[in-house]
C-alpha positions as CSV (number, residue, x, y, z in Angstrom):
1,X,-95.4,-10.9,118.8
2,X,-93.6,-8.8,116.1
3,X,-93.3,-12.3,114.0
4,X,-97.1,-12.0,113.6
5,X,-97.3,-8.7,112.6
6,X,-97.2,-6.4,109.3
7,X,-97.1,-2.4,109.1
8,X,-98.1,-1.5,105.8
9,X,-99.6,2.5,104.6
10,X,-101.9,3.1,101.8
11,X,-100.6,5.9,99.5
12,X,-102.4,7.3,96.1
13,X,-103.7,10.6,94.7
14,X,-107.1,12.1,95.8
15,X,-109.9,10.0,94.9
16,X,-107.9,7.1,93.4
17,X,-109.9,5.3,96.1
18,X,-108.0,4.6,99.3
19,X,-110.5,4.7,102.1
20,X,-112.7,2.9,100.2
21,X,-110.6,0.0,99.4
22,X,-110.0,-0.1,103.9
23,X,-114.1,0.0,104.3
24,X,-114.0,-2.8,102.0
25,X,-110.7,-5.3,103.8
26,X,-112.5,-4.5,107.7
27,X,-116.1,-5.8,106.1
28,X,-114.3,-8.8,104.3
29,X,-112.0,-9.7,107.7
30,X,-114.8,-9.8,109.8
31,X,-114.8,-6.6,112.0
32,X,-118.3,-5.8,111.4
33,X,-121.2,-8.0,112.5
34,X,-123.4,-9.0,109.6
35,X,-125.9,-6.8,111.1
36,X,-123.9,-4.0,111.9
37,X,-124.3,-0.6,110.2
38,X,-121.2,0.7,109.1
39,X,-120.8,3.9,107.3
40,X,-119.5,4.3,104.3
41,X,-115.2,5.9,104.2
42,X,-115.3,4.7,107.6
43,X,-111.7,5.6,108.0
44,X,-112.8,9.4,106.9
45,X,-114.2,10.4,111.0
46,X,-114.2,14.3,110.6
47,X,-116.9,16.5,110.1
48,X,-115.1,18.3,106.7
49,X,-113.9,15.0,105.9
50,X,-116.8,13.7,105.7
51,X,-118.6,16.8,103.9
52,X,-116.1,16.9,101.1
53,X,-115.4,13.5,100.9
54,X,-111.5,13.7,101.5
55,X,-108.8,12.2,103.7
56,X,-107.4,15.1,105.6
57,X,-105.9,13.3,108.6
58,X,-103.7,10.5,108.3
59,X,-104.9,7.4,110.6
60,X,-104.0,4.0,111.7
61,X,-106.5,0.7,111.7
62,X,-105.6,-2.9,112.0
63,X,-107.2,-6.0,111.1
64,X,-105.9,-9.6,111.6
65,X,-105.5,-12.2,108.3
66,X,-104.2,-15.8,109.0
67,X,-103.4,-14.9,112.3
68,X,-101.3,-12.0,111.6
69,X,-102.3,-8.1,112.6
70,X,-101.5,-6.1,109.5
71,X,-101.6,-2.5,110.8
72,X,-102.5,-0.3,108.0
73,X,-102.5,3.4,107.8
74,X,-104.7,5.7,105.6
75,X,-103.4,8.7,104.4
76,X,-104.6,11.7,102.7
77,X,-104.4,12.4,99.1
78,X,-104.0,15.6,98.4
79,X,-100.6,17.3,98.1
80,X,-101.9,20.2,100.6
81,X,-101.8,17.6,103.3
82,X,-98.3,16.2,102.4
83,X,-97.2,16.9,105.5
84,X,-98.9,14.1,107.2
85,X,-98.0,11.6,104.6
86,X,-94.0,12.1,105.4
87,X,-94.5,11.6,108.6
88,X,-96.4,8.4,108.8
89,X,-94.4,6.6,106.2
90,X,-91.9,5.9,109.0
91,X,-94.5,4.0,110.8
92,X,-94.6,1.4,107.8
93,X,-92.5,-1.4,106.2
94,X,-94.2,-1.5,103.2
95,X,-96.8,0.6,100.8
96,X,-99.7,0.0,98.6
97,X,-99.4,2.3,95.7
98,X,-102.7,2.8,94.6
99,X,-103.5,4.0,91.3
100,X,-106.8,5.1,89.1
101,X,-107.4,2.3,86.0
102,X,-108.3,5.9,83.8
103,X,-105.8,8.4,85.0
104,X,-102.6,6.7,86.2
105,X,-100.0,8.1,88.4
106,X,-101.1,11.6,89.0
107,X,-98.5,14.4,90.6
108,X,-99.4,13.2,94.2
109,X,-99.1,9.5,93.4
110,X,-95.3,11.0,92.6
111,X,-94.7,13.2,95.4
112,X,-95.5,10.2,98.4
113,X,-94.3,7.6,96.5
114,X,-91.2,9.1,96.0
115,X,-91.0,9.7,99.4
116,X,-91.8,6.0,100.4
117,X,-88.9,4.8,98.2
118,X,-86.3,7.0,99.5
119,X,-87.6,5.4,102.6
120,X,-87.0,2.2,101.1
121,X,-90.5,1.0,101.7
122,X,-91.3,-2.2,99.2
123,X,-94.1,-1.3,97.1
124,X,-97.3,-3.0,96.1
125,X,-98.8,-1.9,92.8
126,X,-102.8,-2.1,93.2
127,X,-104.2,-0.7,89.4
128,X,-108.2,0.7,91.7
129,X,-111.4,1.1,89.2
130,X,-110.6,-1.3,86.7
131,X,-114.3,-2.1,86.2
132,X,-114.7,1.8,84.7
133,X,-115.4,1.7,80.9
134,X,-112.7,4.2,80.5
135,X,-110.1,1.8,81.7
136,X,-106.3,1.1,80.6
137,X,-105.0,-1.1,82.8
138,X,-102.2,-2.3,80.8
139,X,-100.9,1.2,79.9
140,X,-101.4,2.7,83.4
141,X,-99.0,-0.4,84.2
142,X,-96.2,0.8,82.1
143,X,-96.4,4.5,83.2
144,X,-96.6,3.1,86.7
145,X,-93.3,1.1,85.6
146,X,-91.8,4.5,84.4
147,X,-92.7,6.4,87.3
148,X,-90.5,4.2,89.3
149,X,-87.6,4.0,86.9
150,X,-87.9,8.1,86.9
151,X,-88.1,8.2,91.2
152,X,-84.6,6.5,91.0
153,X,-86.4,3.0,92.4
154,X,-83.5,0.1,93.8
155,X,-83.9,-3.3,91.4
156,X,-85.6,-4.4,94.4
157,X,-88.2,-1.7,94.8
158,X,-88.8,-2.1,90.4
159,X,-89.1,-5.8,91.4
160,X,-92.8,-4.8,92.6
161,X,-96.1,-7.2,92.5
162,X,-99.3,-6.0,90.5
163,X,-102.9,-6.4,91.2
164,X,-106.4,-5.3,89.4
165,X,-108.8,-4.1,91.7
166,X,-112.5,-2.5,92.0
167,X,-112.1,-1.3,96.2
168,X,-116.1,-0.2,95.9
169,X,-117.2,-3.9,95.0
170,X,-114.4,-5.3,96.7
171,X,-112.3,-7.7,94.8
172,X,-109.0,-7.7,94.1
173,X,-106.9,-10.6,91.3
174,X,-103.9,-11.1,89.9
175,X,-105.0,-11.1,86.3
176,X,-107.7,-9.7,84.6
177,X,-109.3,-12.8,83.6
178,X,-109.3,-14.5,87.0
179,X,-112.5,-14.8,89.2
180,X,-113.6,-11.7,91.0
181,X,-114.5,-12.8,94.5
182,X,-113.0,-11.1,96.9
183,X,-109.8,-8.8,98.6
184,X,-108.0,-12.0,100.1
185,X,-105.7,-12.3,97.3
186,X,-103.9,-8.5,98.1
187,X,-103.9,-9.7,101.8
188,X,-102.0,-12.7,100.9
189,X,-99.8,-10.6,99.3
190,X,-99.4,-8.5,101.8
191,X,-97.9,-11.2,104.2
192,X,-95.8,-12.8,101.4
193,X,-94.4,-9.4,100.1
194,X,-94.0,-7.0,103.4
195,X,-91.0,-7.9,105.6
196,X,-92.6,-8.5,109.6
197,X,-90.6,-5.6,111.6
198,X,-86.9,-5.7,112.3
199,X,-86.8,-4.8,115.7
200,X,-84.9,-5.2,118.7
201,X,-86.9,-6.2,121.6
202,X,-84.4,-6.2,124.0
203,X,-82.8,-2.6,124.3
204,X,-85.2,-0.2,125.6
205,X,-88.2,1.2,125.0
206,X,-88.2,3.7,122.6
207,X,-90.8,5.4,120.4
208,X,-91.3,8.3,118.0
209,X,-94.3,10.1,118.2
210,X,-95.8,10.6,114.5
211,X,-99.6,11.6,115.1
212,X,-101.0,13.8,117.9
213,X,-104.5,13.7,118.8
214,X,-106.2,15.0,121.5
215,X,-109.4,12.4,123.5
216,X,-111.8,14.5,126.2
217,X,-111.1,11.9,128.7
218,X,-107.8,10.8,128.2
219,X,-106.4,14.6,127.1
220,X,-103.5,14.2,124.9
221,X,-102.4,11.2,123.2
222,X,-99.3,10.4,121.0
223,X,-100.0,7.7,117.9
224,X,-96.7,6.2,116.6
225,X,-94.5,3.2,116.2
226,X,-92.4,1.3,118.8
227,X,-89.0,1.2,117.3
228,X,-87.2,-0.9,120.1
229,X,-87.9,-2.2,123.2
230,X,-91.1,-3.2,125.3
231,X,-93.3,-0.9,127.9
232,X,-96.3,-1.7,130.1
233,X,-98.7,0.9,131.5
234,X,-98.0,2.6,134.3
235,X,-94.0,2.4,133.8
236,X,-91.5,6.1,133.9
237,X,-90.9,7.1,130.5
238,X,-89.3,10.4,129.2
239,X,-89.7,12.5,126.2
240,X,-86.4,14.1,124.0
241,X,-86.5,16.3,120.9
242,X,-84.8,16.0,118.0
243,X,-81.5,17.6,119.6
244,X,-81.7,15.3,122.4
245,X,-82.9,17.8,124.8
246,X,-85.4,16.5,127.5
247,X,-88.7,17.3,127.6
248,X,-90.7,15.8,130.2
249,X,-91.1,12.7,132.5
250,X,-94.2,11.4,133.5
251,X,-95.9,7.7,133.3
252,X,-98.0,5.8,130.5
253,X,-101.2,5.7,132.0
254,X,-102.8,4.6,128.8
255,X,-101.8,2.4,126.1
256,X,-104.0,1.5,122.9
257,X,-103.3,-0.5,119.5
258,X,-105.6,-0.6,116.9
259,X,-108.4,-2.6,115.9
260,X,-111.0,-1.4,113.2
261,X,-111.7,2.5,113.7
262,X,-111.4,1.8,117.3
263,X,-108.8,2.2,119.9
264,X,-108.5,-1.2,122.2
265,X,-106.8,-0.7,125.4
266,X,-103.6,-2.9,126.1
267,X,-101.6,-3.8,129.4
268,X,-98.3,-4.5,127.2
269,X,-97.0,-3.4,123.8
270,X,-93.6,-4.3,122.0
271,X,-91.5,-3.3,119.1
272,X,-92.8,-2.9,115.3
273,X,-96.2,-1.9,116.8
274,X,-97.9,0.9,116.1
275,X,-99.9,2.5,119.2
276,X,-101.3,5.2,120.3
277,X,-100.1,6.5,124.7
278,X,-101.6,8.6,127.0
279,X,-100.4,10.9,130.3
280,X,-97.7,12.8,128.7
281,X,-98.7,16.7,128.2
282,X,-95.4,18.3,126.7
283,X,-94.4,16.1,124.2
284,X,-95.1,16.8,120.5
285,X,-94.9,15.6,116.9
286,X,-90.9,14.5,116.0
287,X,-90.4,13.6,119.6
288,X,-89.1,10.4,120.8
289,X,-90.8,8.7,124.0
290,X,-88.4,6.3,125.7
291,X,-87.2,4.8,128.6
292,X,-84.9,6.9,130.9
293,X,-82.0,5.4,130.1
294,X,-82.0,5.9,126.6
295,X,-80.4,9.3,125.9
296,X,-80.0,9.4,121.6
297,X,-82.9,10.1,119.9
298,X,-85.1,8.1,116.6
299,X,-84.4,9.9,113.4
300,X,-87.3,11.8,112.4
301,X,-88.2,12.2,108.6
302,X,-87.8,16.4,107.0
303,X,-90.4,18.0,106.5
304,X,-91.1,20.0,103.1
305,X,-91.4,24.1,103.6
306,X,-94.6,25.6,103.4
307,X,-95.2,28.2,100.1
308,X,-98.1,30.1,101.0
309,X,-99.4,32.2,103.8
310,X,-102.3,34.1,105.0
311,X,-102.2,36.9,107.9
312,X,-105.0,36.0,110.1
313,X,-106.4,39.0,112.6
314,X,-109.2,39.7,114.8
315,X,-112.7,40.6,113.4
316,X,-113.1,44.5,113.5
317,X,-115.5,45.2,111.2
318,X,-119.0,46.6,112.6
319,X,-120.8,43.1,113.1
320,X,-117.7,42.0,115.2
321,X,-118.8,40.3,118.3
322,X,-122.2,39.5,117.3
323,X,-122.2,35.9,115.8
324,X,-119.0,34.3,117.4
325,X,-117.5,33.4,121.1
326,X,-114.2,33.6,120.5
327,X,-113.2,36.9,119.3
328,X,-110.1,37.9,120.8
329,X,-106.4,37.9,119.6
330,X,-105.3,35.7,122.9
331,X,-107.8,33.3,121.5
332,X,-107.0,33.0,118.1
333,X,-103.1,33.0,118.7
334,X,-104.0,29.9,121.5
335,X,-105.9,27.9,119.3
336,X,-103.3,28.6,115.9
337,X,-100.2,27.9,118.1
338,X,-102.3,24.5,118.9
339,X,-102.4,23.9,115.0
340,X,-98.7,24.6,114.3
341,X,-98.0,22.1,117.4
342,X,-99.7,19.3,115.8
343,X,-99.5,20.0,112.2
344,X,-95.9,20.5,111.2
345,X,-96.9,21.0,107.5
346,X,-97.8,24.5,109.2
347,X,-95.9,27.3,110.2
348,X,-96.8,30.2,112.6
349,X,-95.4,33.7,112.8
350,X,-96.6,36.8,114.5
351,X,-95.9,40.8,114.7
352,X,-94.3,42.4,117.5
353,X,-98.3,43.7,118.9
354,X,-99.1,40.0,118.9
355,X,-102.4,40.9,117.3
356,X,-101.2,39.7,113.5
357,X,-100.7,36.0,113.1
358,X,-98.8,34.6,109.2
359,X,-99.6,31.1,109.1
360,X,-98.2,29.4,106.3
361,X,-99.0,25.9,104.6
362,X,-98.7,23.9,101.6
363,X,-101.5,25.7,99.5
364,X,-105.3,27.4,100.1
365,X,-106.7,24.1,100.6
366,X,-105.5,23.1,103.5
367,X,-105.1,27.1,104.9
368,X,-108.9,26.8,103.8
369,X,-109.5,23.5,106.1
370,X,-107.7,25.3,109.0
371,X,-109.7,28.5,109.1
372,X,-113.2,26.2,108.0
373,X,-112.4,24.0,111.4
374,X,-111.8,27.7,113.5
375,X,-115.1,29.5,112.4
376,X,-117.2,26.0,113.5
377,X,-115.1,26.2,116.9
378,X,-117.0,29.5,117.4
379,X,-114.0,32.3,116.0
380,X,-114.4,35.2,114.2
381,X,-111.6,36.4,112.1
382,X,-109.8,38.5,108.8
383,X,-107.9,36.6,106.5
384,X,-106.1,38.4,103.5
385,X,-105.4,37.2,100.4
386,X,-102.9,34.3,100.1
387,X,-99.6,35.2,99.2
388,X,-96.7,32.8,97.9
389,X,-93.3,32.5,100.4
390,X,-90.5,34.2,98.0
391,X,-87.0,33.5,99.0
392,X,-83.4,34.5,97.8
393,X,-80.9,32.4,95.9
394,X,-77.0,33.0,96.9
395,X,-77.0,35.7,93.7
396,X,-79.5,37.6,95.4
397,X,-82.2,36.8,92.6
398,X,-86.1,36.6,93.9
399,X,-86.7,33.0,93.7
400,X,-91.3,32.2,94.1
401,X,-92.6,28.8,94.7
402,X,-93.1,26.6,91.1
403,X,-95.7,24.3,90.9
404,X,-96.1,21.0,88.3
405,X,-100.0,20.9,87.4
406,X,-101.3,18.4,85.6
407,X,-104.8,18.8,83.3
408,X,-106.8,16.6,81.9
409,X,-109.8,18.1,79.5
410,X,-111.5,17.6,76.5
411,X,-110.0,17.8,73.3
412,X,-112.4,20.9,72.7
413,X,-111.5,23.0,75.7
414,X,-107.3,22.2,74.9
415,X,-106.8,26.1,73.3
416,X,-108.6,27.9,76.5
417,X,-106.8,25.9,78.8
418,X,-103.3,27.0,77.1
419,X,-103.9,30.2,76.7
420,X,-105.3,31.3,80.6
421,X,-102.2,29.2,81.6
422,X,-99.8,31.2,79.2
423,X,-101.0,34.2,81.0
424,X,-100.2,33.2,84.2
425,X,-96.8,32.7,83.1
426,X,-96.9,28.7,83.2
427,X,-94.7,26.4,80.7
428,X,-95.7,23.7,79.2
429,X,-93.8,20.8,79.9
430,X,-96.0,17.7,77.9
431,X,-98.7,17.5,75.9
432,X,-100.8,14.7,74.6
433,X,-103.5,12.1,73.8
434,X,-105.2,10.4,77.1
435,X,-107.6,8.6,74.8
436,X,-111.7,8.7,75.1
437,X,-111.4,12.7,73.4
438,X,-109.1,14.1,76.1
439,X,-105.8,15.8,76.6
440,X,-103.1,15.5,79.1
441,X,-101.6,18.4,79.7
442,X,-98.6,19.4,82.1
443,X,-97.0,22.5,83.2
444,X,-94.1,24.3,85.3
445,X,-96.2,27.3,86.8
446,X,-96.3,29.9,89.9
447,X,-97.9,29.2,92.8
448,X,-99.0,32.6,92.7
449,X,-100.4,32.6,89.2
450,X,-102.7,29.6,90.4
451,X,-104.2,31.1,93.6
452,X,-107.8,31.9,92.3
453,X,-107.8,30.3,88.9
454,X,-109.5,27.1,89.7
455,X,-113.0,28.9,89.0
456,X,-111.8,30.6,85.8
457,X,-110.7,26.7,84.5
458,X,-114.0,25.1,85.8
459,X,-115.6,28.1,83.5
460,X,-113.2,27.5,80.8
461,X,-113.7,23.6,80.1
462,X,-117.9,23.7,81.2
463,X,-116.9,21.7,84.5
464,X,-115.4,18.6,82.4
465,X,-111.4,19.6,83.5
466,X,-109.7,18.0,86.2
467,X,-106.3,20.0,87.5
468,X,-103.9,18.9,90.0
469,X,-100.8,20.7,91.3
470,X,-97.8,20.0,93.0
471,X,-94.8,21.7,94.2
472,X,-91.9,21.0,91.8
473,X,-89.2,23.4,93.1
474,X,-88.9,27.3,93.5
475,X,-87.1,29.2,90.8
476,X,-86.3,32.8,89.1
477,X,-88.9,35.5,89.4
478,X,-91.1,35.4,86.5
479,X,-92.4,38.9,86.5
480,X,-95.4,40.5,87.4
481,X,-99.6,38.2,86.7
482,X,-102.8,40.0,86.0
483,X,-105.0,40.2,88.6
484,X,-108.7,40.0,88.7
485,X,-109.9,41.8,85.8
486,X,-112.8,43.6,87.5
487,X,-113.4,46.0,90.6
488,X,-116.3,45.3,93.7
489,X,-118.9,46.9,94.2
490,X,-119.3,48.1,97.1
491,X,-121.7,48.9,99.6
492,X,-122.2,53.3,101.0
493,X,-124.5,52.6,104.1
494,X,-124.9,49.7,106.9
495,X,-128.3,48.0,107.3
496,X,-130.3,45.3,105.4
497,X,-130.1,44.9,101.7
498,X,-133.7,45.6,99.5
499,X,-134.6,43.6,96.4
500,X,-135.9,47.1,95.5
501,X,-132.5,48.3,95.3
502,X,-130.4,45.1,94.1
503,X,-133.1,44.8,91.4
504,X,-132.1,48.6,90.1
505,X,-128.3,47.9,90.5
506,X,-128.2,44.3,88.6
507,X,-127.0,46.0,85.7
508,X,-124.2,47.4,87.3
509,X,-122.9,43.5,87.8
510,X,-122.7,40.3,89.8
511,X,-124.4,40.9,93.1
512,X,-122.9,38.5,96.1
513,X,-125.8,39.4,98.2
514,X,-129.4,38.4,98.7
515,X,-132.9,40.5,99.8
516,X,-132.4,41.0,103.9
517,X,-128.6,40.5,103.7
518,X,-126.9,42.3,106.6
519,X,-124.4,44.9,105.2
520,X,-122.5,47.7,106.5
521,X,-120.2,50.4,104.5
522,X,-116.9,49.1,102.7
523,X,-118.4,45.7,102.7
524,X,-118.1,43.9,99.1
525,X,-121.7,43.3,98.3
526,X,-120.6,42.2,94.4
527,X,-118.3,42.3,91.3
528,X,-118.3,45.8,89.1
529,X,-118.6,44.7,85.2
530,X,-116.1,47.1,84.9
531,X,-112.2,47.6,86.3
532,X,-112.9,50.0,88.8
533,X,-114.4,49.9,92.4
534,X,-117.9,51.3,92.3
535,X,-119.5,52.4,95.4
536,X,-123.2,51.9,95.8
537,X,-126.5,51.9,98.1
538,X,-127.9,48.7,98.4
539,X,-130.3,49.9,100.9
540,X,-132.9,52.1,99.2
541,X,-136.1,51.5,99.3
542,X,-138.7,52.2,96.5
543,X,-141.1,55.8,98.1
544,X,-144.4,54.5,98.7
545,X,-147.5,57.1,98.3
546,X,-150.8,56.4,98.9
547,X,-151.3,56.7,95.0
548,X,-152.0,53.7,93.1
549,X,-152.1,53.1,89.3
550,X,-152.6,49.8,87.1
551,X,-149.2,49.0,85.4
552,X,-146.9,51.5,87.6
553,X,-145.3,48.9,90.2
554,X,-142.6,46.8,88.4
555,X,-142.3,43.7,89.7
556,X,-139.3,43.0,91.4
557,X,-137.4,39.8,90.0
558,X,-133.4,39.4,91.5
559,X,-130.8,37.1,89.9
560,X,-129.1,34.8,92.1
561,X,-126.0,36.0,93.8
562,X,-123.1,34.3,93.4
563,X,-121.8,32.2,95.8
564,X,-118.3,30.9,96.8
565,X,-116.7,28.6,99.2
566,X,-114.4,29.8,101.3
567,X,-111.3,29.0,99.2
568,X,-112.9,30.7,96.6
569,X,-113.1,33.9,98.5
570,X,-109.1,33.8,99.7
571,X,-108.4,33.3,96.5
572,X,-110.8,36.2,94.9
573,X,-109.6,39.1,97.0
574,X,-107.1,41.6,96.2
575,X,-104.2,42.8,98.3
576,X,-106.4,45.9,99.5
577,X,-109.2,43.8,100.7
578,X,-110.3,41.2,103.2
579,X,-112.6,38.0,104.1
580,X,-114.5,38.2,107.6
581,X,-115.2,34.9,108.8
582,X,-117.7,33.8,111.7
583,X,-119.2,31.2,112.5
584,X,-122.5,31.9,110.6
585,X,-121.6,34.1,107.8
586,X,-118.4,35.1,105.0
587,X,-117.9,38.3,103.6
588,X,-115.7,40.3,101.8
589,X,-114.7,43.7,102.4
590,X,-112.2,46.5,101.7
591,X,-109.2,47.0,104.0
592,X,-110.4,50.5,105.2
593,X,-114.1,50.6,105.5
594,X,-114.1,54.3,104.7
595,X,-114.2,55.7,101.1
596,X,-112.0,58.8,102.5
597,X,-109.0,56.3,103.8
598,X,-109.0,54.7,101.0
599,X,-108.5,57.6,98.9
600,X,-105.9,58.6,101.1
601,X,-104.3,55.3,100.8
602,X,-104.2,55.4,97.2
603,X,-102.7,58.5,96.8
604,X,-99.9,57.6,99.5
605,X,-99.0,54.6,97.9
């Protein structure tokens, strides 16, 4: 069986066009009736995956070419969700590096495929979008060609095969000037250029658990790759760790491969596969499932350290309770122990109370996901602001996280961009032309200096800039970064908000709030257009008499609020206030609701 079988992942930056180019190989291989309707990033299952069009899970599919399952695994493209990218490279023997015909390599195309060649994974070069009228091909080729040269790539590894691609239409050639027809050409390739699995089917059965999902019917269920060794259901496995230490026993009840985006129950499965087993309840990412005999266990790959953290609590402002189920601090620490089980990019700490919980992760976005998943579940919480993970070299020196972010904006916009990263302390490590009237940019910059800017750069280029960061290394201290520049207003009273009263207090600044807005005191209702907190009473009314006069009523006309996503509001907050999330409703708000504690907390500090 392993003879007729090829394990190959799919690695590139966001939106370079990975789960499009699978849609397009399962339509062409036939796992879709003509008739069928399939949607579009079929791969991309989840709810916020599918809202914000991004992979956030890694997953497994399989189709079979020339009678040969190639099991191919999607993973996500942001660097946030690196985590699941290191672990699933271990499932493969080969990778498709997949690159944008406009941008080239980007800093996650660096990070994974760096990773996949310490692996020594052979690459496939695909060059995705060629058909875009901003296309380079040729030079996205060479910088491609340096990338690998600069990763430290074997002569083997540099020795890699090129394609020219469009995934949305679905062809794939050799050379630019051959006929566009269709993706068999890269699936050719595929078979000529991946090794099949070298396996050993005769010791036992061993496998490392990669992936951990959970199925209503079946409970838990463990996706990975067989490294040695057969198993059929119902047979006596164990589970180890890491150290070697066991686990659990207990039987496979359930074994799956892959076919499509569905799982396909099997009686049998054998090295190089990759599958997915059911009826164990202990066992966890990094753990080896074998037979009871084996005793050493698989080699699991490191994973990188988280460099950011939020302290997540229960909800106690005055509206606690009244728009979410699950609102206790049991609750919440269940379901974010759950998450730090599964996701090892995560980290979970808590305070001796147990009514404090740090989780850390690899930047807001994916703290953001976390908390966005939570609040649909039915929780209520407070998140503070996002703080970087500081750590000490052996002189003693403050060393903070130090992020490589590359920017790509108009020529126009190149002297705003430089400057709000100057004040955040960033160095610039390259600067030039990326042709069509832009400008590459790349710095060396704290991770703490980036937490809120992305707004303040979408302002700075009118939209048009694209940024992307990635954690390069942590170093020295750089000294203290500016804050937000202005205070909050914030609200006196609790109740419902009047346009009467937002219309009279527009002046004053950006209102977050809309006419019948719930509010209660020491909630942020908007931004002061100066640098100090402003308290004010969004709920008086205009006094009615039973005078009237032509030309006295005003009519009322409000601005729209502003509104931001929930990353925006982690990242907007200061270290003396807080975001309540529920299931229906965001807001910001002061640490201590009452203006008298917070006087008293300013003078104490």
């Amino acid at each position: 069986m392993t003879t007729k079988l090829r394990n190959i992942a799919i690695i590139a930056h966001v939106d370079h066009g990975k789960t499009t180019l699978i849609d397009s190989i399962m339509k062409q291989t036939g796992m879709f009736r003509d008739n069928q309707q399939v949607d579009e990033r079929l791969m991309d299952s989840g709810d916020l995956e599918k809202e914000r069009g991004i992979t956030i899970l890694a997953k497994p599919t399989s189709i079979t070419w020339k009678d040969v399952r190639i099991n191919i695994i999607d993973t996500p493209g942001h660097a946030d969700f690196g985590g699941e990218v290191e672990r699933v490279l271990g499932m493969a023997d080969g990778v498709i590096i997949l690159t944008d015909a406009a941008e080239g390599p980007m800093p996650q195309t660096k990070f994974v495929l760096g990773k996949a060649l310490a692996q020594g994974l052979k690459p496939i070069v695909v060059i995705n979008k060629v058909d875009r009228h901003d296309a380079r091909s040729e030079e996205v080729v060479d910088e491609v060609f340096d990338l690998f040269v600069a990763l430290d790539a074997n002569d083997e590894q540099l020795d890699f095969p090129i394609m020219y691609a469009a995934g949305r239409d679905g062809w794939c050639v050799k050379n630019l000037d051959d006929d566009r027809e269709n993706l068999f050409p890269l699936l050719d390739l595929i078979l000529e250029h991946v090794k099949e699995p070298q396996v050993d089917i005769n010791r036992p059965f061993a496998m490392l658990a990669t992936l951990l999902d959970s199925d209503p019917y079946l409970g838990r269920c463990l996706i990975g790759r067989v490294v040695h060794g057969s198993a059929n259901v119902n047979d006596q496995v164990k589970a180890i760790n890491l150290k070697g230490d066991q686990i659990e026993t207990g039987r496979l009840t359930k074994l799956f491969t892959f076919r499509g985006a569905d799982r396909i129950p099997v009686e049998t499965v054998t090295a190089g596969d990759i599958i997915c087993i059911a009826g164990l309840t202990e066992t966890s990412v990094a753990d080896t499932v074998c037979n009871p005999e084996v005793s050493t266990p698989l080699e699991s790959t490191p994973i990188d350290p988280p460099t950011m953290s939020v302290t997540i609590t229960v909800n106690d402002s005055p509206f606690a309770g009244t728009e979410g189920k699950k609102v206790t601090s049991t609750a919440i620490r269940e379901r974010l122990l759950a998450e730090a089980e599964t996701n090892v990019a995560i980290t979970f700490n808590e305070n001796d109370k147990k009514d404090a919980f740090e989780i850390g992760g690899r930047g807001e976005l994916q703290i953001g996901v976390l908390i966005e998943q939570m609040r649909r579940e039915g929780f209520e919480l407070i998140v503070s602001r996002p703080r970087v993970l500081y750590k000490n070299n052996d002189s003693s020196q403050k060393m903070e996280p130090i992020e490589e972010v590359t920017i790509d904006v108009d020529d126009e916009y190149t002297s705003s961009v430089v400057d709000g990263m100057n004040q955040r302390k960033a160095e610039m490590q390259d600067m030039r032309s990326a042709g069509a009237g832009k400008t590459r940019l790349i710095f060396l910059a704290p991770s703490r200096g980036l937490i809120g800017y992305q707004n303040k750069f979408l302002t700075d280029t009118k939209g048009t800039g694209v940024i992307n960061r990635l954690f390069s290394k942590y170093d020295i201290f750089k000294g203290p970064i500016a804050g937000r520049k202005y205070g909050a207003l914030i609200s006196t009273d609790t109740g419902t908000a009047v346009a009467y009263a937002i219309f009279n207090l527009q002046d004053r600044g950006t209102m977050f709030i809309e006419h019948q807005t719930p509010v209660y005191g020491g909630m942020i209702v908007g931004e002061h257009s100066r640098d100090n907190d402003l308290e004010i009473n969004v709920l008086k009314g205009k006094q009615l008499t039973n005078v009237r006069a032509s030309g006295t009523d005003e009519a009322v006309k409000l601005t729209t609020p502003r509104k931001m996503s929930l990353e925006e509001m982690m990242a907007y907050i200061n270290e003396d206030e807080l975001l309540e999330v529920t299931p229906k409703s965001m807001r910001l708000r002061k640490r201590f609701l009452s203006a008298i504690e917070r006087k008293r907390n300013k003078k104490s500090a």
